[in-house]
N, C-alpha and C positions, 0 to 999 in steps of 0.2 A: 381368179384367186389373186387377191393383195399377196405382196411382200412380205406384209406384215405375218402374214396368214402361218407363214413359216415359224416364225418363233412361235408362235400360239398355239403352235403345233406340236412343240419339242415343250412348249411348258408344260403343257396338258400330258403329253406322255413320258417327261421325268419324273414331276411334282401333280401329278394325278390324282393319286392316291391321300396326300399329304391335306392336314387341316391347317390351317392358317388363321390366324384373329386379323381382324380391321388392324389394329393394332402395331403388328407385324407389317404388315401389307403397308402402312403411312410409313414406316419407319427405314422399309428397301426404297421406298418412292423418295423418301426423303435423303437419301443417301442415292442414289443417282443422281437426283437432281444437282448435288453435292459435285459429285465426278463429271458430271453432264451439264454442264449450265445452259447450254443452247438448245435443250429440252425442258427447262421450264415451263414454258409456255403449255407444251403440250400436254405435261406431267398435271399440272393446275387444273385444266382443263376433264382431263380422263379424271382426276380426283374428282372434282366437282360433279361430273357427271353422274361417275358413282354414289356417291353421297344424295344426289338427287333419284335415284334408281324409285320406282314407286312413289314417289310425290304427287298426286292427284292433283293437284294445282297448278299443274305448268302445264 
């Protein structure tokens, strides 16, 4: 188990239930990034990835 594994764990069983838009979801990412600047990088990157999710051409 990652580290990380932990919070994905506490988001899944707080915010579970909860619907969220794309929308939403760019707009906590963009406001971390905000308080977070030394996560940039990785924030770009997870964004990008997801945006990429299903693309047949890569």
């Amino acid at each position: 188990m990652y580290f990380t594994d932990r919070g994905i764990e506490e988001l899944a069983t707080r915010r579970g239930e909860e619907n969220v838009s794309i929308d939403w979801l760019a707009q906590r990412l963009t406001e971390f990034v905000d308080d977070n600047p030394d996560f940039e990088t990785a924030i770009e990157r997870f964004a990008t990835w997801l945006a990429r999710l299903g693309d047949d051409d890569e």
